[in-house]
C-alpha positions in Angstrom: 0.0 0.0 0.0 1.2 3.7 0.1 0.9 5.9 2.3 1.2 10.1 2.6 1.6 10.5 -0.8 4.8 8.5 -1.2 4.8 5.9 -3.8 6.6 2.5 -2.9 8.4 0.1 -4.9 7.3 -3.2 -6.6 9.0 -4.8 -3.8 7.7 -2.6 -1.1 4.4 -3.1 -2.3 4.7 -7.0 -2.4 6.2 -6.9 1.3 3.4 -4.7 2.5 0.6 -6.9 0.9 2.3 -9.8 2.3 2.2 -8.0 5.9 -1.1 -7.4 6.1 -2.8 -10.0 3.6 -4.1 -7.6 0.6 -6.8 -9.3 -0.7 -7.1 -11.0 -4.2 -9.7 -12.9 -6.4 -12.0 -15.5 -6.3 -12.1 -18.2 -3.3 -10.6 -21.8 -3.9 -13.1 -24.9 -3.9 -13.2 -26.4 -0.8 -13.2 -22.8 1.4 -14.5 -23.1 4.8 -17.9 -21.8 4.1 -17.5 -19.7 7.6 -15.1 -17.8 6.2 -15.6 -14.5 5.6 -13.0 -12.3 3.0 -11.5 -8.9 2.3 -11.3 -6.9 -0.7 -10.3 -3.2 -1.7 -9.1 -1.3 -4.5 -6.5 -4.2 -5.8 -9.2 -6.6 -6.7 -11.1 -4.2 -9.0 -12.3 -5.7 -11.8 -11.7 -9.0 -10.4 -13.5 -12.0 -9.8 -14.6 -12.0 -6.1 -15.7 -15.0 -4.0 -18.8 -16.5 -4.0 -21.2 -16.4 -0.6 -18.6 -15.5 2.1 -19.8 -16.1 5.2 -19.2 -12.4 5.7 -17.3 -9.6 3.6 -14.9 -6.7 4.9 -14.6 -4.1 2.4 -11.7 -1.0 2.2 -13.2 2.3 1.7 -10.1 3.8 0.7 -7.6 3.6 -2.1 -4.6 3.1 -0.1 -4.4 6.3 1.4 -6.2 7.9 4.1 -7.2 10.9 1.3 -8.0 8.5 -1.6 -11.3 6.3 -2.2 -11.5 3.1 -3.6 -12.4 3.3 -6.8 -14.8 0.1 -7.1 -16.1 1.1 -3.6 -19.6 0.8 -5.1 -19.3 -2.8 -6.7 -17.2 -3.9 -4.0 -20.5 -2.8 -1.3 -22.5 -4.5 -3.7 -21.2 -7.4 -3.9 -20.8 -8.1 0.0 -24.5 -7.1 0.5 -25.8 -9.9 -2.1 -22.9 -12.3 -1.8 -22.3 -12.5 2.3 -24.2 -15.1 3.8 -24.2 -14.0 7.8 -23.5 -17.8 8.9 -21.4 -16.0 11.6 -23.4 -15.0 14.0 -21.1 -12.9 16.0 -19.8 -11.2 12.6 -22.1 -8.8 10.8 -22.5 -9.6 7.0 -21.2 -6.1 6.1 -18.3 -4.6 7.3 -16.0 -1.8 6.7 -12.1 -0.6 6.9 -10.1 2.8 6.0 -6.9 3.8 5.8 -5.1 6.0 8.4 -1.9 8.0 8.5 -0.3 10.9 10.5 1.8 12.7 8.4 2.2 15.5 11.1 6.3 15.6 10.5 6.0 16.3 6.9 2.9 18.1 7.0 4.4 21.0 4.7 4.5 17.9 2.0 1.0 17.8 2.4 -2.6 19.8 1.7 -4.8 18.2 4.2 -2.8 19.3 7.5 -5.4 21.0 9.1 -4.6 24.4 10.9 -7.7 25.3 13.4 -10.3 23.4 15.1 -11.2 22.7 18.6 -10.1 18.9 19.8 -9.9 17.2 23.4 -6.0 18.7 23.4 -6.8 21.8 23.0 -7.5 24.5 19.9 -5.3 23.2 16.8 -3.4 26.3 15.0 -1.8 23.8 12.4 1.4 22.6 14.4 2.5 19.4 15.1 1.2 18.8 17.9 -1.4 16.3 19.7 -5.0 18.8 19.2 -3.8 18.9 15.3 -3.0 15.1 14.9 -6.9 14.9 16.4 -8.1 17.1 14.1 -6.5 15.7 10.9 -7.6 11.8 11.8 -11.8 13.7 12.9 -11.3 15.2 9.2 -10.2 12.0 7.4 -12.9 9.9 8.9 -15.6 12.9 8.0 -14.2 12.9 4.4 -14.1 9.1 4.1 -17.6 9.2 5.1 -19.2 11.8 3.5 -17.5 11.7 0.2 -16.3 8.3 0.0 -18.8 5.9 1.5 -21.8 7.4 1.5 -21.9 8.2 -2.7 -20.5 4.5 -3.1 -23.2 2.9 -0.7 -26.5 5.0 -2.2 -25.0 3.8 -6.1 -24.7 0.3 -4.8 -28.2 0.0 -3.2 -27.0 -0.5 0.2 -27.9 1.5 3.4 -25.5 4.8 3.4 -25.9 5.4 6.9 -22.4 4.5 8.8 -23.4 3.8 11.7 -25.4 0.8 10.4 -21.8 -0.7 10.5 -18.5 -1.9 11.8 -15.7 0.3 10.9 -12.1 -1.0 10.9 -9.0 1.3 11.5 -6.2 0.0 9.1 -3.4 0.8 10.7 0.4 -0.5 9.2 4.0 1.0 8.5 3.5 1.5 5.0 1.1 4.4 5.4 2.6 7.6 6.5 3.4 8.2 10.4 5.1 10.5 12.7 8.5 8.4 14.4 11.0 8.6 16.5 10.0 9.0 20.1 7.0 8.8 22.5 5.5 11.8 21.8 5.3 11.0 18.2 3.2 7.7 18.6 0.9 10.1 21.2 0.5 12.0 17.9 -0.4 9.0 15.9 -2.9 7.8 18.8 -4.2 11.1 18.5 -5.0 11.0 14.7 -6.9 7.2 15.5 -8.9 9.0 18.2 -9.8 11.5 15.5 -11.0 8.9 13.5 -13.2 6.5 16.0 -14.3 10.5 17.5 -16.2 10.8 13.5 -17.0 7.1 13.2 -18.3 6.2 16.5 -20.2 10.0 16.5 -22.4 8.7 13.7 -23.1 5.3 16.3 -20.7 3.1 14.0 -18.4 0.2 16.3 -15.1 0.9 15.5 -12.4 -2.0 16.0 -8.0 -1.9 15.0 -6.9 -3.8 12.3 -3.1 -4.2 12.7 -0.3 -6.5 13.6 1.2 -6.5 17.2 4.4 -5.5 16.1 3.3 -2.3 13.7 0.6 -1.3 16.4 3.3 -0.9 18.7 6.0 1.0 16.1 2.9 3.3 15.2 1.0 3.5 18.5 3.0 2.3 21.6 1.0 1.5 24.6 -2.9 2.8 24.9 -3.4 4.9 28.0 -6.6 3.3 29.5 -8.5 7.0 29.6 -7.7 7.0 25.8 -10.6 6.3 22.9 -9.0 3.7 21.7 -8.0 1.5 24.9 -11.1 -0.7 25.2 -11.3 -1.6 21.4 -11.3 -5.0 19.6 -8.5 -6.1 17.8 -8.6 -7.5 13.8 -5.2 -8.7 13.6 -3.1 -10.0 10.7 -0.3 -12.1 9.7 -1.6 -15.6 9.5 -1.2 -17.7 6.7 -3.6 -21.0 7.0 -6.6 -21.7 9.0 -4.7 -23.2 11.9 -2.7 -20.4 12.1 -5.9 -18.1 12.1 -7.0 -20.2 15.3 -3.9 -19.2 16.9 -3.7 -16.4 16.3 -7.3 -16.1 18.2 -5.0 -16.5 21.5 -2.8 -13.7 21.0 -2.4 -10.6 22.8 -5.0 -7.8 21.3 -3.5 -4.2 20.5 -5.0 -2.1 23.7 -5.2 -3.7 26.8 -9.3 -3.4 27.1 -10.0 -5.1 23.9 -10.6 -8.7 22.7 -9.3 -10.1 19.6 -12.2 -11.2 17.4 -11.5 -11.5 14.0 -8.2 -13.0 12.6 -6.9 -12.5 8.9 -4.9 -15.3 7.3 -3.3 -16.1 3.1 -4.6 -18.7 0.8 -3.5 -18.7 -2.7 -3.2 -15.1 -2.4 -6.5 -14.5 -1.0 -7.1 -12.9 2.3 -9.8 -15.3 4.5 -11.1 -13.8 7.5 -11.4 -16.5 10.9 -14.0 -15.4 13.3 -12.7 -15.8 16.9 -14.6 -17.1 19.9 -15.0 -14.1 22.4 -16.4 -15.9 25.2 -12.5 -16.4 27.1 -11.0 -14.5 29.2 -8.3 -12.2 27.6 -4.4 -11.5 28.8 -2.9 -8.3 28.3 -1.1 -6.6 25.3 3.0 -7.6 25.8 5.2 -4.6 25.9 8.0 -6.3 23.8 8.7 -6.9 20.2 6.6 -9.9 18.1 
């Protein structure tokens, strides 16, 4: 994927869809019909699977500014294809691109520079109230102009908090580094986000792995947004592994992993995990 405006290599590409599972075409015979899958703006004009059990589909275009450009066939598809045999998985769900590009924000047009936040007034520094303001405005924007257009031409409700939004959040997107106040700054853009989302009476959830959640985000302070969350986390690559995965440690210490993302054949499968356990903390360390 790319992120802030910066273009990545062939290779880069390929090691960040390999990361994170981007999604590709049509589902193997013999698929676990409780499967559910994800699909974005790579698989346009491809074949998609028949009757997941449930669908997760990316709003934007691989940056937190861009939309998908099949948005609207993509929506479709997951309302008339997606079964709902898992229950504790809606049929239709949702994910968006994030960023913080607060360090080079004179590379970029959407920095905002005003607006009241819960850190105070933003006057277009780098600081905590604008890294707020400039994840509230992508999420509005995502919504309004993105979503919304894509969900009236595809015949599905438009209204988003009829569903679950995802926060897609991974190195090769554009983020602020180097120190602890930096990843307060990127937890300040995701609280921007889940402010919009969860304001229109969507449930917001992190899609991630352990090891980029913690580069990007460090450790959620328990009076934050984002600290009682549910995790989606990536990485797998085979149904067992998905199961396994189930076990590990979600990305804020208040939330539960429930959904786990693993690679067949290229195509991302997503395993619904049982929520009924009790749940262990996030680990400070490294993956």
């Amino acid at each position: 994927m790319v992120g802030g405006g910066r273009a990545l290599g062939a290779a880069a590409l390929a090691a960040a869809c390999l990361v994170l599972g981007v999604p590709a075409a049509a589902a193997h015979p013999g698929d676990d019909t409780g499967v559910g899958y994800d699909v974005s703006h790579p698989q346009c004009g491809e074949d998609l699977p028949d009757e997941p059990a449930f669908a997760v589909v990316g709003v934007n275009g691989g940056l937190a500014t861009r939309p998908n450009p099949c948005l609207a066939e993509q929506l479709a598809w997951a309302a008339q294809q997606a079964t709902g045999q898992v229950a504790a998985q809606p049929r239709l769900q949702l994910y968006v691109n994030t960023a913080n590009p607060g360090q080079v924000r004179d590379l970029v047009t959407t920095w905002p520079s005003h607006g009241r936040t819960p850190y105070g007034r933003c006057d277009g520094d780098n600081s905590r109230a604008c890294s707020w303001r400039y994840g509230w405005e992508r999420a509005a924007v995502t919504v309004r102009e993105f979503f919304v257009p894509a969900a009236e031409d595809a015949g599905v409700d438009p209204d988003p908090g009829a569903y679950t939004w995802w926060l897609d959040v991974e190195t090769t997107n554009t983020w602020q580094t180097g120190s602890a106040p930096a990843r307060a700054r990127n937890r300040a853009a995701l609280e921007g986000m889940v402010a919009r989302l969860a304001g229109s009476g969507a449930d917001v959830g992190l899609y991630s792995t352990g090891h980029q959640w913690r580069r990007i985000a460090g450790a959620v302070p328990a009076d934050s947004p984002l600290h009682d969350l549910d995790s989606w986390l990536a990485g797998a690559r085979s149904p067992a592994g998905a199961r396994a995965t189930c076990h590990r440690d979600p990305l804020t210490d208040g939330g539960r992993v429930v959904l786990t993302q693993y690679v067949v054949g290229g195509l991302d499968h997503d395993h619904s995990c049982p929520t009924e356990r009790p749940w262990r903390r996030p680990l400070s360390g490294p993956d």
